[in-house]
C-alpha positions in Angstrom: -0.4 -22.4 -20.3 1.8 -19.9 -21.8 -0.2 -17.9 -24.5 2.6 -15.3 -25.0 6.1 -16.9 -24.6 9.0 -15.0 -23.4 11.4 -13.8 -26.2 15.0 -14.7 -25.6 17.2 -11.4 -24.6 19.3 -12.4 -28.2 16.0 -12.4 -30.0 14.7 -9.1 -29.1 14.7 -6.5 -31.5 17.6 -4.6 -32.6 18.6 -1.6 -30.1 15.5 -3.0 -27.3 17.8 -3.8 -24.7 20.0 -0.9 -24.6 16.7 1.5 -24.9 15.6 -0.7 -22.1 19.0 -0.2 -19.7 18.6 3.5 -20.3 15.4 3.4 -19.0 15.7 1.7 -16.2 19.5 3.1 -15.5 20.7 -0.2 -15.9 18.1 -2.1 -13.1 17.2 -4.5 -15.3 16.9 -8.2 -14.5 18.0 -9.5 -18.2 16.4 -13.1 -18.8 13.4 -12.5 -16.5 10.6 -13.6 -18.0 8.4 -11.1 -17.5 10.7 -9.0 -19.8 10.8 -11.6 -22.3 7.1 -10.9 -22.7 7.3 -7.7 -22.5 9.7 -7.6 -25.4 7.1 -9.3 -27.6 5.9 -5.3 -28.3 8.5 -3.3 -28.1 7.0 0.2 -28.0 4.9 -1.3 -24.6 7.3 -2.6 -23.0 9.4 0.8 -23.1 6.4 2.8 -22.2 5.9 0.1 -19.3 9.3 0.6 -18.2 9.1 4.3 -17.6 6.4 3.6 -14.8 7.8 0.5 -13.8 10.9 1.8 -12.7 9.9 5.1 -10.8 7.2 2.5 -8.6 10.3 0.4 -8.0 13.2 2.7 -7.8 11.9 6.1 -7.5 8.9 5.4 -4.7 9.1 7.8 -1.6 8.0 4.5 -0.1 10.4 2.8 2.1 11.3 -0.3 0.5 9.8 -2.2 3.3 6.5 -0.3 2.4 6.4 -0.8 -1.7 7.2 -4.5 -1.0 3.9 -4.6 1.3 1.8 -2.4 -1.3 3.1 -5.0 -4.2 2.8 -8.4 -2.1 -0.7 -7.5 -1.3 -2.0 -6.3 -4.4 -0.6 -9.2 -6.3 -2.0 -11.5 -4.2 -5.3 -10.2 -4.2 -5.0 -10.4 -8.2 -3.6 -14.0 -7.8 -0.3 -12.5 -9.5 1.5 -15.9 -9.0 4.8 -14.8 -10.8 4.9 -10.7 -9.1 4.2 -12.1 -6.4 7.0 -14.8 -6.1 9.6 -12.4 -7.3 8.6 -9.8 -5.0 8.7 -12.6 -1.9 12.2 -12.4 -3.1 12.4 -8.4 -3.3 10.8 -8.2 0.0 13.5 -10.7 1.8 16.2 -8.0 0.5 13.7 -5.2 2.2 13.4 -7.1 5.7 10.2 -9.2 5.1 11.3 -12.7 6.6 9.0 -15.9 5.7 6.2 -15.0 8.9 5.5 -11.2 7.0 4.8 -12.9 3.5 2.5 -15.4 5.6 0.7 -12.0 7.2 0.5 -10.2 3.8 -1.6 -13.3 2.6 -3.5 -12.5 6.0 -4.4 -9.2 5.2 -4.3 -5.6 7.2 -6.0 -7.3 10.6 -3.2 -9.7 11.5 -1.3 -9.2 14.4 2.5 -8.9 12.6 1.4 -5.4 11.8 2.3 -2.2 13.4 0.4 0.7 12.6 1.8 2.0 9.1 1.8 -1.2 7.6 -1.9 -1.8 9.0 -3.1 0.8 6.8 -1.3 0.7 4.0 -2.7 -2.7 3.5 -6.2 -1.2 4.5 -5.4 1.5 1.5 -4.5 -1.6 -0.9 -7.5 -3.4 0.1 -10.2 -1.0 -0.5 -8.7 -0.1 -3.6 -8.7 -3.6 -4.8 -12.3 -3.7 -3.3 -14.0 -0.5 -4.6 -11.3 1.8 -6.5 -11.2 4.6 -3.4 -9.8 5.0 0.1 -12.1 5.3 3.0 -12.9 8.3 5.8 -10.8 6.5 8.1 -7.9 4.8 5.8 -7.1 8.0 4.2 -7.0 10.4 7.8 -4.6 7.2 9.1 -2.6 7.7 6.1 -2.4 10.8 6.2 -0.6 10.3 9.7 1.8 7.8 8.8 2.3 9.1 5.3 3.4 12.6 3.1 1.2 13.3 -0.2 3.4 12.0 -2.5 3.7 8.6 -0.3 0.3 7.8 -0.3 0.3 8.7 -4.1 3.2 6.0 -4.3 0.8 3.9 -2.8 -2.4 4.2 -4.8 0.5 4.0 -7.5 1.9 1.3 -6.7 -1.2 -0.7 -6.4 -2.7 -0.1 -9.3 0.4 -0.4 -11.3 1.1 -4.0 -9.7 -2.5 -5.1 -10.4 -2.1 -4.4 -14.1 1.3 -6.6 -13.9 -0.5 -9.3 -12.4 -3.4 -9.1 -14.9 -0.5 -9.0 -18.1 1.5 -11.9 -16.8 -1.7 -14.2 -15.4 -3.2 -13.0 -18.8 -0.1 -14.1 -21.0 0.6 -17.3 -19.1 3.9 -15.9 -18.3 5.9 -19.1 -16.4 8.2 -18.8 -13.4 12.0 -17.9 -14.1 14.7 -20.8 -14.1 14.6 -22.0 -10.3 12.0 -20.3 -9.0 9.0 -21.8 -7.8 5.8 -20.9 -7.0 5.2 -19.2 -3.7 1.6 -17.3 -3.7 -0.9 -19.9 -1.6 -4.4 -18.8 -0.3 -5.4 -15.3 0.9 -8.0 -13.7 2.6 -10.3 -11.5 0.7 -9.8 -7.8 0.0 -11.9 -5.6 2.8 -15.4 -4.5 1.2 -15.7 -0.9 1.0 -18.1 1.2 3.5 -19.7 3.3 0.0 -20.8 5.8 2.7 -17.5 7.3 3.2 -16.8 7.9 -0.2 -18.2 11.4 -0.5 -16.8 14.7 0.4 -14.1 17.4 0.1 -11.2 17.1 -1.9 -8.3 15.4 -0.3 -5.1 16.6 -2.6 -5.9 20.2 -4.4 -5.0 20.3 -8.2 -2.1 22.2 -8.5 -2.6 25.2 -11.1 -0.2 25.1 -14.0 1.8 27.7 -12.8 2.4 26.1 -10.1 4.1 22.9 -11.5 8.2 22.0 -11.3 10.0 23.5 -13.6 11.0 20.0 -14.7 7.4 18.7 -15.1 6.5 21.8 -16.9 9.4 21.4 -19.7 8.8 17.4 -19.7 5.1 17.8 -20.4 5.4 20.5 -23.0 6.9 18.1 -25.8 4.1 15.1 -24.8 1.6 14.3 -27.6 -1.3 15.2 -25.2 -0.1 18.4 -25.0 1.8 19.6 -27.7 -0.9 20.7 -30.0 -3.3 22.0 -27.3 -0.7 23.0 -24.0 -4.4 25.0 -22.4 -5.6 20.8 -22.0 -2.7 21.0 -18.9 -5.4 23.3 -17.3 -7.5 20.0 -16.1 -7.8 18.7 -12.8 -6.4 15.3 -13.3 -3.5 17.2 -14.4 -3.3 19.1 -12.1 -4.1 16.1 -8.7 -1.6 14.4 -10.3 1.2 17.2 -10.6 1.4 17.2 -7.1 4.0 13.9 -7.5 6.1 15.5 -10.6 8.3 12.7 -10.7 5.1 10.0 -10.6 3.2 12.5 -13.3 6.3 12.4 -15.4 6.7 8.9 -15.5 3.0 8.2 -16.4 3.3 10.0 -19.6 5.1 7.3 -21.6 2.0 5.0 -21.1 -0.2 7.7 -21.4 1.2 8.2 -25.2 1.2 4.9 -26.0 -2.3 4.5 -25.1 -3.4 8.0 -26.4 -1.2 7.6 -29.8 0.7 5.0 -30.8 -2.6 2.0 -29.6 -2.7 -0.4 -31.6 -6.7 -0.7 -31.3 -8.9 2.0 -33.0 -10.0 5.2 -31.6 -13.1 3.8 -30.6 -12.0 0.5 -29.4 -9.4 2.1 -27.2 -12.7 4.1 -26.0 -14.8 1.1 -25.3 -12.0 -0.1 -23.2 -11.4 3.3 -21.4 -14.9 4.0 -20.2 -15.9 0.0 -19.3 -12.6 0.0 -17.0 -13.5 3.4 -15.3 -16.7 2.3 -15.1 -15.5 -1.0 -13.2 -13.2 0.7 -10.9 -15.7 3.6 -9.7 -13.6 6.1 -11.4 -16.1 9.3 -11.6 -13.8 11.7 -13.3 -12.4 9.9 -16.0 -15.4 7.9 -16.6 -17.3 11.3 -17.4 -14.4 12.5 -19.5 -14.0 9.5 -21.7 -17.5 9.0 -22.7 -17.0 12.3 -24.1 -13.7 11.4 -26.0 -15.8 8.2 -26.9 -18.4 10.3 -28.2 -16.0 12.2 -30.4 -14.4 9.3 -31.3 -17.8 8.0 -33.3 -19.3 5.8 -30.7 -23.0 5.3 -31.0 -24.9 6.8 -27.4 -26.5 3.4 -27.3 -23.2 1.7 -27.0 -22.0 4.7 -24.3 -24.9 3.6 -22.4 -24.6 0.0 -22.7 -20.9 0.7 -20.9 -22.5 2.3 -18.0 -24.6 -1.0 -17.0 -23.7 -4.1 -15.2 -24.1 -6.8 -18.4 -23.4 -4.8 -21.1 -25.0 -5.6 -25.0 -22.7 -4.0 -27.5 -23.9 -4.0 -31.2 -20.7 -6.1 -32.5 -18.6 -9.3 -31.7 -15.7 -6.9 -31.3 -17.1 -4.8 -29.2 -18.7 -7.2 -26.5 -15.2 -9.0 -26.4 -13.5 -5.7 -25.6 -16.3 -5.4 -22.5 -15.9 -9.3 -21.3 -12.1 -8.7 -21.5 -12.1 -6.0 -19.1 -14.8 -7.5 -17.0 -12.8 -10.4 -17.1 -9.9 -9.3 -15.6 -11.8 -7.4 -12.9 -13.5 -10.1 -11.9 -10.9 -13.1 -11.8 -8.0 -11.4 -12.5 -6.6 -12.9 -15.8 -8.5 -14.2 -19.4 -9.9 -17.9 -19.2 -8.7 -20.1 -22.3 -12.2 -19.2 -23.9 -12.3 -15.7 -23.9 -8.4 -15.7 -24.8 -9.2 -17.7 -27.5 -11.8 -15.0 -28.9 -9.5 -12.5 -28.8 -7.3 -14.2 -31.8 -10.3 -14.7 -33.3 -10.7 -10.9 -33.6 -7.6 -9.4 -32.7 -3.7 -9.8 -33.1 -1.4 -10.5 -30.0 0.0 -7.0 -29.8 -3.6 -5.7 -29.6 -4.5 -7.8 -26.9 -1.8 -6.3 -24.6 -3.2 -3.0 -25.3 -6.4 -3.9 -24.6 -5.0 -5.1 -21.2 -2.4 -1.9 -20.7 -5.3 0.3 -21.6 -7.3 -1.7 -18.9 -4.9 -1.7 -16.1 -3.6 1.7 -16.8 -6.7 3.8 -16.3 -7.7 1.8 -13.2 -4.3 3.3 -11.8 -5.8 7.1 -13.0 -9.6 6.0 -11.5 -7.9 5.1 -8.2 -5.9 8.3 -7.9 -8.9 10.3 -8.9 -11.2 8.5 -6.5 -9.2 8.5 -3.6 -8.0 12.3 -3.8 -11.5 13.3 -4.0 -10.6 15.6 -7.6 -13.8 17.5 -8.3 -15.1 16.6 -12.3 -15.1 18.5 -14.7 -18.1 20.3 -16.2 -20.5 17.2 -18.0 -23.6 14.8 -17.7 -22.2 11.7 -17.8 -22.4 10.4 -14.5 -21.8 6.8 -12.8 -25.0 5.0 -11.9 -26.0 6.4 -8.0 -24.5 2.6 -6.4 -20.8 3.5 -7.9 -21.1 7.5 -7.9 -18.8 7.3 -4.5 -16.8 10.2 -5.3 -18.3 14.0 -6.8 
C-alpha cells in the first residue's frame, strides 16, 4: 500500500530538481520513484542526496563490490524496490542472473571468490549484530584499504535505511519494472566473543585532517559555534574517509538542526536506535545530549531495556517505530497508522532518517573498535560488544 506517494518531477517544489542535479552532478534518475518520495520533504531529500551519491558514485568500492554490499543488505531488509533496481545496477557492474541468485544465498555459496565472500560476511554481521568479527575484519583487511572497508560499513548501513524509507512509505516499483527480490537466507549470527579488543582504525587528530575536510567542516552547524567538539573520537574514526565524513554532514544537520521532531523526540529516537544496533559510543554520548535535552532518567533507562515503558503515547510510538523497523524491516499498517495519529508525514521520515542514520554511525563505531568517550552510560553486559 503506498502511504507516501511519489510526487511527479513537475510537481516538486520550485528550484528541487536543479538543487538536486547539482548534488548529484547530474546522476539523477528523474521519474524514479524513490525520488518522487523523497521530494515529499525537500530539505531530506537534499541532505539524503549528499550521502547517497558519494556511496554510489564516490565509493573506493569497485562497482562490482558496492552492488554486492547493496544487494545483500537490501535483501536482508526485504528492500523489494533497492533491491530490484540494483539487480539492474549490478547487471551494468557484471553480476549476471546466477550472482543475484548467490547474493540471496548469502557469503557461503560457492559463486564466491574470496573478496566477495567476506564482504558479504562484513554485511551479514552487521545486519546481525551492528559490528565486524575477529576473523571478517583481519580478511578484510586483506582484500580491502581503510577507506574500502569504510565504503562498506557505509554502504550497508546507508542501504538499510533506504530499504526501511521505501518499505516504510510503500514506495511502488517504477513503470516496467517488476519485482525481483524472492527468499533469502538469513543474516550470519554474530560470535559476541570477538567483539572486544584494540582499536582497529585510530581517530585521526584534528590537525591531522585534509585540508578540504577541515575548511568543509568549519562552516557545519555542529561545529561552528564550538570548532573544540571536532576534538572527539567519532570525529576523528571517521576523518580517516574525508570524502565519506564530508558527505555525512548534510544528514548530520538535518538531523541535528533543521528535525522536524523536538529535541527530545529526536533523542528518544537516537539512543533506542544505538541501543538496537549495539552502538557503545554513541549510545553513551546521546543519553547525555538526551539528558540535556530535558529527558526524565527514568525514560533514559527505560531506552536501555529490551520492552521499553515510556511515560507518553508519543514517546512509546517513537520506541516501537524504531524497534519496528529493526525487527521486520518496515512499519505494519497499525503502527503506521499511530504515527498520524501523533505525528505529521514529514516527521515520520525523520523519525526513520534519524533511525537509519545513526545505525550507519553505530556500525562504523562498533566495527573500528573507537574507544568512548569519558561517561557512565553504558550498554547492558549482552550488547556491550565493543569498549
Amino acid at each position: 500500500m503506498i502511504r507516501v506517494a511519489p510526487l511527479p518531477v513537475a510537481d516538486w517544489e520550485l528550484g528541487l530538481l536543479e538543487q538536486a542535479l547539482v548534488v548529484t552532478n547530474g546522476g539523477l534518475r528523474v521519474g524514479a520513484n524513490i525520488y518522487g518520495t523523497l521530494a515529499n520533504y525537500p530539505k531530506l531529500f537534499i541532505a539524503w542526496l549528499h550521502l547517497g551519491a558519494q556511496v554510489l558514485r564516490g565509493s573506493e568500492l569497485t562497482p562490482r563490490h558496492r552492488e554486492l554490499a547493496i544487494l545483500r543488505i537490501t535483501a536482508l531488509t526485504g528492500g523489494q524496490y533497492p533491491f530490484t533496481q540494483h539487480v539492474r545496477i549490478g547487471a551494468e557492474a557484471g553480476l549476471d542472473e546466477r550472482a543475484v541468485e548467490a547474493v540471496c544465498n548469502g557469503p557461503t555459496d560457492a559463486l564466491w571468490r574470496a573478496s566477495d565472500q567476506v564482504l558479504l560476511s562484513a554485511v551479514d554481521e552487521l545486519s546481525a549484530g551492528g559490528a565486524i568479527s575477529n576473523g571478517t575484519w583481519a580478511c578484510l583487511t586483506v582484500e580491502f584499504s581503510n577507506q574500502q572497508i569504510l565504503d562498506i560499513i557505509a554502504t550497508a548501513a546507508f542501504y538499510r535505511m533506504a530499504a526501511w524509507m521505501l518499505n516504510s512509505c510503500g514506495t511502488p516499483m517504477d513503470i516496467g519494472q517488476a519485482p525481483k527480490l524472492g527468499s533469502v537466507e538469513p543474516a550470519i549470527v554474530p560470535d559476541r566473543s570477538a567483539y572486544v579488543g584494540s582499536p582497529r582504525i585510530e581517530p585521526l587528530p584534528v590537525a591531522q585532517w585534509a585540508n578540504g575536510l577541515l575548511q568543509a567542516t568549519s562552516a557545519w552547524p555542529r561545529f561552528k559555534a564550538n570548532p573544540e567538539v571536532r576534538n572527539a573520537r567519532v570525529y576523528g574514526t571517521l576523518a580517516n574517509h574525508p570524502a565519506l565524513f564530508a558527505a555525512i554532514g548534510p544528514i548530520m544537520a538535518h538531523i541535528l538542526v533543521d528535525i522536524s521532531l523536538s529535541e527530545s523526540q529526536r533523542e528518544i529516537v537516537i539512543v533506542r536506535a544505538c541501543f538496537r544496533d549495539h552502538g557503545a559510543y554513541p549510545f553513551r554520548q546521546h543519553v547525555r545530549i538526551g539528558r540535556a535535552a530535558g529527558l526524565p532518567d527514568a525514560e533514559i533507562a527505560a531506552l536501555g531495556e529490551e520492552t521499553p515503558k515510556m511515560c507518553n503515547q508519543r514517546d512509546q510510538l517513537l520506541v516501537d517505530w524504531v524497534d519496528e523497523l529493526h525487527d521486520t524491516g518496515t512499519i505494519c499498517s497499525a503502527t503506521w497508522q499511530r504515527g498520524n495519529d501523533h505525528f505529521e508525514t514529514c516527521q515520520l521520515l525523520d523519525l526513520t532518517l534519524a533511525a537509519g542514520f545513526y545505525g550507519l554511525i553505530s556500525f562504523v563505531l562498533s566495527a573500528a573498535r573507537t574507544k568512548l568517550e569519558d561517561g557512565e552510560a553504558t550498554l547492558p553486559p549482552n550488547l556491550l560488544w565493543s569498549q
